[in-house]
PyMOL Python script that loads the backbone (N, CA, C, O; Angstrom):
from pymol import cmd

cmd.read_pdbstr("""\
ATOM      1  N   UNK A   1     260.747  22.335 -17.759  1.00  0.00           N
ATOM      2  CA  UNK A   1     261.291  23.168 -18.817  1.00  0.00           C
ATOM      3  C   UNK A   1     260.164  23.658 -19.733  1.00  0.00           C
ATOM      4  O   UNK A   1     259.175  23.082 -20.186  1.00  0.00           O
ATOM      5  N   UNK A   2     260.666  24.997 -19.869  1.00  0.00           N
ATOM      6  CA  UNK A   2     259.619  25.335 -21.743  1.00  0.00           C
ATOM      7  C   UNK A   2     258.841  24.343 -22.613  1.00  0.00           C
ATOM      8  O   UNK A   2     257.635  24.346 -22.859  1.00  0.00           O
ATOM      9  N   UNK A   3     259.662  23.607 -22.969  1.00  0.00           N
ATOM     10  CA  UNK A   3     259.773  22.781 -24.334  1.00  0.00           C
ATOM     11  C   UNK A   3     259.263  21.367 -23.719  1.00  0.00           C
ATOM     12  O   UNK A   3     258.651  20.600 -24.463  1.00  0.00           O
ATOM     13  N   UNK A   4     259.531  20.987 -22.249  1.00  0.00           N
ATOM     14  CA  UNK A   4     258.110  20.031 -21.554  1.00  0.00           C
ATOM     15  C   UNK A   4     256.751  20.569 -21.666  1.00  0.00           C
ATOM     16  O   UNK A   4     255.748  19.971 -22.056  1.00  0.00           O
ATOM     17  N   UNK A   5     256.863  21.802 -21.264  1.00  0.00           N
ATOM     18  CA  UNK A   5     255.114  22.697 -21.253  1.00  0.00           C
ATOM     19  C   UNK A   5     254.828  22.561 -21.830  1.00  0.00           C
ATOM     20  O   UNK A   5     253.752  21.965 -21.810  1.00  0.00           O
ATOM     21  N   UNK A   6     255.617  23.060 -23.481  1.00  0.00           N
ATOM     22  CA  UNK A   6     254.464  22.744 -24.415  1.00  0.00           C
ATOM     23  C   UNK A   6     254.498  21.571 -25.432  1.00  0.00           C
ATOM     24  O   UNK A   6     253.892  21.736 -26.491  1.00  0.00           O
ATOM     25  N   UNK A   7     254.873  20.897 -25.304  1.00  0.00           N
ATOM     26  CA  UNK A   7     254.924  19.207 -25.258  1.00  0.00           C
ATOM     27  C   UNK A   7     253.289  18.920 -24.590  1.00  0.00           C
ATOM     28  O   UNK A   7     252.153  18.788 -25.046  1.00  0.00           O
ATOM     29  N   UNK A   8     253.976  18.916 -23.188  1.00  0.00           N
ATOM     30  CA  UNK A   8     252.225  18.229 -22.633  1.00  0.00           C
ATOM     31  C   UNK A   8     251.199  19.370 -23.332  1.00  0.00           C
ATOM     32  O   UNK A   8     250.497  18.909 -24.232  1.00  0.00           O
ATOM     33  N   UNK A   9     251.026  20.780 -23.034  1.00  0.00           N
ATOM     34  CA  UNK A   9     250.126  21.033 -23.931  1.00  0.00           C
ATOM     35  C   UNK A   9     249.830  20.806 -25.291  1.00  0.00           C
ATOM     36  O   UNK A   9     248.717  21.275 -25.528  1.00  0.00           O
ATOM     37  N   UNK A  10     250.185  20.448 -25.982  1.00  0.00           N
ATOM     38  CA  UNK A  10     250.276  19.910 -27.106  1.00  0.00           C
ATOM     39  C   UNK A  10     249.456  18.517 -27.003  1.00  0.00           C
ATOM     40  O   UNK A  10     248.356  18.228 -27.474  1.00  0.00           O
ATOM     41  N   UNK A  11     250.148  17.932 -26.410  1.00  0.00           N
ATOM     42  CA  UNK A  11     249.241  16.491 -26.363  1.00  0.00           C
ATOM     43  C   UNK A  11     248.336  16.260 -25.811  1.00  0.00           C
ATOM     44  O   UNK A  11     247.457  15.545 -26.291  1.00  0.00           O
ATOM     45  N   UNK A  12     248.247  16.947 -24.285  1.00  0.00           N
ATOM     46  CA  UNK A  12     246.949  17.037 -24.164  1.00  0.00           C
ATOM     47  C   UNK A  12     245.839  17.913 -24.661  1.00  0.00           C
ATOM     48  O   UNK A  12     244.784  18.002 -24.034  1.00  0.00           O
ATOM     49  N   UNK A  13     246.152  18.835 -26.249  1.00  0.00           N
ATOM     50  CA  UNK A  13     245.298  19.569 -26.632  1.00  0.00           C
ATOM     51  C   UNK A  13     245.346  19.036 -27.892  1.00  0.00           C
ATOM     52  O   UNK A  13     245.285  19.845 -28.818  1.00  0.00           O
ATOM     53  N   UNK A  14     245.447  17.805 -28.168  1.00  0.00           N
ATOM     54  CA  UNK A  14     246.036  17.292 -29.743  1.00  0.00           C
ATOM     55  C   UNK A  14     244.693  16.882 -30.281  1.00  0.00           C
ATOM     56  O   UNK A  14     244.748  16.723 -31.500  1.00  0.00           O
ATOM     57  N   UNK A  15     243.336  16.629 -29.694  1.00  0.00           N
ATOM     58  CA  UNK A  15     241.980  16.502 -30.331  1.00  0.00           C
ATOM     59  C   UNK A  15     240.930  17.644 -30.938  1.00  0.00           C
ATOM     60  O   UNK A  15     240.042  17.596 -31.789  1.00  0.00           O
ATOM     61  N   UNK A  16     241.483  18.724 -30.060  1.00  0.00           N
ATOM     62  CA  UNK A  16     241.251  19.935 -30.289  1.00  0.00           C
ATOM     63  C   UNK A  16     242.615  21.259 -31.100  1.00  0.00           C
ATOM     64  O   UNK A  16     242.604  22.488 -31.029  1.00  0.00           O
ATOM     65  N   UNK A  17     243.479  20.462 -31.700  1.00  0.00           N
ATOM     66  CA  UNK A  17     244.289  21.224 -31.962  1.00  0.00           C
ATOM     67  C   UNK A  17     244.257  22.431 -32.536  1.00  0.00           C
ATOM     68  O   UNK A  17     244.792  23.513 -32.292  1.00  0.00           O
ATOM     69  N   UNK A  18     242.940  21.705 -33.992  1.00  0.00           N
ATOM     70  CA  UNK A  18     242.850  23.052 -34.795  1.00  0.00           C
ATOM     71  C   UNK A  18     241.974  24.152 -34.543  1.00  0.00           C
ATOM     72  O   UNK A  18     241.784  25.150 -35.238  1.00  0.00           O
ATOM     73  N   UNK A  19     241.431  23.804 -33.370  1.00  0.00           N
ATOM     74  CA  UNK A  19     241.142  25.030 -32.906  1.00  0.00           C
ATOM     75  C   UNK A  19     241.954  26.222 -32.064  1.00  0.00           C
ATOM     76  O   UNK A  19     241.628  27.395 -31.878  1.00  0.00           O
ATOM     77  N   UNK A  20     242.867  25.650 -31.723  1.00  0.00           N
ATOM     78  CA  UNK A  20     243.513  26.259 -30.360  1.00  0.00           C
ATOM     79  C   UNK A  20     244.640  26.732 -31.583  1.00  0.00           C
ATOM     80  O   UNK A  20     245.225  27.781 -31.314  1.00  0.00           O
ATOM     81  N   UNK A  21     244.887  26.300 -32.452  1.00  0.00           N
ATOM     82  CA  UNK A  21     246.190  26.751 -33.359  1.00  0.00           C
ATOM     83  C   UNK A  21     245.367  27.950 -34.368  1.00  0.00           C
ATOM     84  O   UNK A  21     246.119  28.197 -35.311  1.00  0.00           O
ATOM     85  N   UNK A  22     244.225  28.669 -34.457  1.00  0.00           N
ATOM     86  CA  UNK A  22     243.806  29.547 -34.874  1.00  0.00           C
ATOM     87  C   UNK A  22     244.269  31.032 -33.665  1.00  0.00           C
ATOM     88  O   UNK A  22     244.564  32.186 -33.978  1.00  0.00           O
ATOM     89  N   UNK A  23     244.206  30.628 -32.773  1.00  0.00           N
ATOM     90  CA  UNK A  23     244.953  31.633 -31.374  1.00  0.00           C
ATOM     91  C   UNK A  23     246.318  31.883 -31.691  1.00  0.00           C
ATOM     92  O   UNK A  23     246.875  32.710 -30.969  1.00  0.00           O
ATOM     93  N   UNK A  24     246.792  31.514 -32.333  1.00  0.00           N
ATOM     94  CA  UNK A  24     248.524  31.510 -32.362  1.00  0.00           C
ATOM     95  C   UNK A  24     248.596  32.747 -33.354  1.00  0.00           C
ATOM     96  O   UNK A  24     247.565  33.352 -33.649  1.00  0.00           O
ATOM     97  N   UNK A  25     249.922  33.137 -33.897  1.00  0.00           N
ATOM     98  CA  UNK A  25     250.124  33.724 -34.981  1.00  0.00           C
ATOM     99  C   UNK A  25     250.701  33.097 -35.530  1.00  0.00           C
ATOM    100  O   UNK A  25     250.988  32.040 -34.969  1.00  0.00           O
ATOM    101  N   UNK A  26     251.251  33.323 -36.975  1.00  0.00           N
ATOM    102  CA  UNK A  26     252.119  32.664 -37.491  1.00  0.00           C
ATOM    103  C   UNK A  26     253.590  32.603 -36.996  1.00  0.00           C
ATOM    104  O   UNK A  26     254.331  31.628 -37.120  1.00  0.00           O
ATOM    105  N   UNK A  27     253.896  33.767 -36.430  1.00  0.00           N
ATOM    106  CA  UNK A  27     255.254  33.536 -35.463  1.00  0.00           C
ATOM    107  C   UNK A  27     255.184  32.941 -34.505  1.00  0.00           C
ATOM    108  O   UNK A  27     256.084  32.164 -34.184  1.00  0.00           O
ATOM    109  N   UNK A  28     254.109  33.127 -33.776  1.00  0.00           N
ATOM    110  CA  UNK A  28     253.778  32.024 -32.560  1.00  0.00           C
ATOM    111  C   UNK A  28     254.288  30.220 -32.957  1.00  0.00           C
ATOM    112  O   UNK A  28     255.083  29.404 -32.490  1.00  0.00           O
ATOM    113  N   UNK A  29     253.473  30.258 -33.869  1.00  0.00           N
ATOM    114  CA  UNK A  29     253.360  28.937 -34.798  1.00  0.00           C
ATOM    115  C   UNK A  29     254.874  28.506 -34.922  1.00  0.00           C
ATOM    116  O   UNK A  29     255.167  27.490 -34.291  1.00  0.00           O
ATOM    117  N   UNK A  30     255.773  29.056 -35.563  1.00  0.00           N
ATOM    118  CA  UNK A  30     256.673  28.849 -36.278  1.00  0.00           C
ATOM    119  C   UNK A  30     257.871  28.513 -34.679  1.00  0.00           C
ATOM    120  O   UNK A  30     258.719  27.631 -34.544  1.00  0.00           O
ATOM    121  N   UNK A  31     257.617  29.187 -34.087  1.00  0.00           N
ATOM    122  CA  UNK A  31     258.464  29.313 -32.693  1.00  0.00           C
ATOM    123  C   UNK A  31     258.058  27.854 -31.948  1.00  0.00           C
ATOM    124  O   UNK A  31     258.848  27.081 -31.407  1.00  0.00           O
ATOM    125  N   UNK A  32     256.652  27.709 -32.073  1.00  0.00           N
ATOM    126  CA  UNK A  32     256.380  26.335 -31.044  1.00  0.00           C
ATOM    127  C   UNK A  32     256.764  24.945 -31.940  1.00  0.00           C
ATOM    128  O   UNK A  32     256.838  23.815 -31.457  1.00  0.00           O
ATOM    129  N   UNK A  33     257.036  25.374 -33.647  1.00  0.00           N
ATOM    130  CA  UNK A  33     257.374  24.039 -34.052  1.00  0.00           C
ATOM    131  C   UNK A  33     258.756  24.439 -33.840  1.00  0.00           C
ATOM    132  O   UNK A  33     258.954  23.466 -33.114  1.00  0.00           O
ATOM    133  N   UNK A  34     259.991  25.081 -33.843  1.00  0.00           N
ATOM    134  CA  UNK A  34     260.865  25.434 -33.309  1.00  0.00           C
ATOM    135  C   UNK A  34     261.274  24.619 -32.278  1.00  0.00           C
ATOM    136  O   UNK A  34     262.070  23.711 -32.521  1.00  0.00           O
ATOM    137  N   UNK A  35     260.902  24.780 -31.286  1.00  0.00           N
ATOM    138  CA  UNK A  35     260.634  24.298 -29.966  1.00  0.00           C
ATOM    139  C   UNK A  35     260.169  22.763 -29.849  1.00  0.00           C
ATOM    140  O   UNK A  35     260.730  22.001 -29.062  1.00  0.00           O
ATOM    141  N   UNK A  36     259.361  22.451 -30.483  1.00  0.00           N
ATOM    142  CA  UNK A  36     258.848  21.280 -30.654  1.00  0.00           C
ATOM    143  C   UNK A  36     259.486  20.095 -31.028  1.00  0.00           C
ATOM    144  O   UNK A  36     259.685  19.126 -30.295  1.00  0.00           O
ATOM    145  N   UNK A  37     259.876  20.246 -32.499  1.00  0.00           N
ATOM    146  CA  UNK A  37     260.742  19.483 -33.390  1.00  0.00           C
ATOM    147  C   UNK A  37     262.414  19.072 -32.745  1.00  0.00           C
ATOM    148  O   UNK A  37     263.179  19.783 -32.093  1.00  0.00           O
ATOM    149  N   UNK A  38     262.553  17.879 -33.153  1.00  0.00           N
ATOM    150  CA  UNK A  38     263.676  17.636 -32.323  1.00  0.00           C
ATOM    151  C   UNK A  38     264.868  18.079 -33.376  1.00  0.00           C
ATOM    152  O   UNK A  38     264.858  18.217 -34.599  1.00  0.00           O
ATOM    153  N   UNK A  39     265.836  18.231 -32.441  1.00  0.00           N
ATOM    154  CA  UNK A  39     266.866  19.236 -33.109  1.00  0.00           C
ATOM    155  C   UNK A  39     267.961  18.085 -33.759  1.00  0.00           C
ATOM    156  O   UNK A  39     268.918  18.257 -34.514  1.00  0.00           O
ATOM    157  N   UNK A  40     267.392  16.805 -33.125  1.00  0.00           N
ATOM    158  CA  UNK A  40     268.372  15.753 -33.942  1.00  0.00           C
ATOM    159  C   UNK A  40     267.488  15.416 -35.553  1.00  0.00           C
ATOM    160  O   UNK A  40     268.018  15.178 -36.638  1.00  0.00           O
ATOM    161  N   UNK A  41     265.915  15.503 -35.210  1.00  0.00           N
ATOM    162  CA  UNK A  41     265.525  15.741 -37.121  1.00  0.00           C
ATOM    163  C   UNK A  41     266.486  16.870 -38.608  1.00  0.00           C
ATOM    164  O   UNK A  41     266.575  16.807 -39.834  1.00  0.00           O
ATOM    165  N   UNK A  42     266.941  17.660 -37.651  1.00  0.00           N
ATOM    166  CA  UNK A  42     267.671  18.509 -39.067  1.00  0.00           C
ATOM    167  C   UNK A  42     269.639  17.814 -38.903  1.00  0.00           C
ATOM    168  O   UNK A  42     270.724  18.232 -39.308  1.00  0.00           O
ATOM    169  N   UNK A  43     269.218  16.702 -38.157  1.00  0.00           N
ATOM    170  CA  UNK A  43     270.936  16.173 -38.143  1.00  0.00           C
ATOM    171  C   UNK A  43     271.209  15.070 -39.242  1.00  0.00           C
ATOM    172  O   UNK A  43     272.337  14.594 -39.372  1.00  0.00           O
TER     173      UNK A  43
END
""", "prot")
cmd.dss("prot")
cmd.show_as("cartoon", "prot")
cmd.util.cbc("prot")
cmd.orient("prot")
């Protein structure tokens, strides 16, 4: 799924994050914590 992909990318890019999160946009951004965040945190 999506939201596996970028999971493992995420973790396996989690030492280098703040670099790779300058590539994003802020909508980018906002969409992958979207995606990211579990949907039972806003329950």
């Amino acid at each position: 799924s999506i939201k596996k992909a970028l999971s493992e990318f995420r973790r396996t890019h989690h030492d280098s994050w703040h670099e790779h999160r300058e590539k994003f946009t802020e909508d980018q951004l906002v969409i992958l914590a979207d995606v990211l965040i579990s949907p039972s945190y806003y329950a």
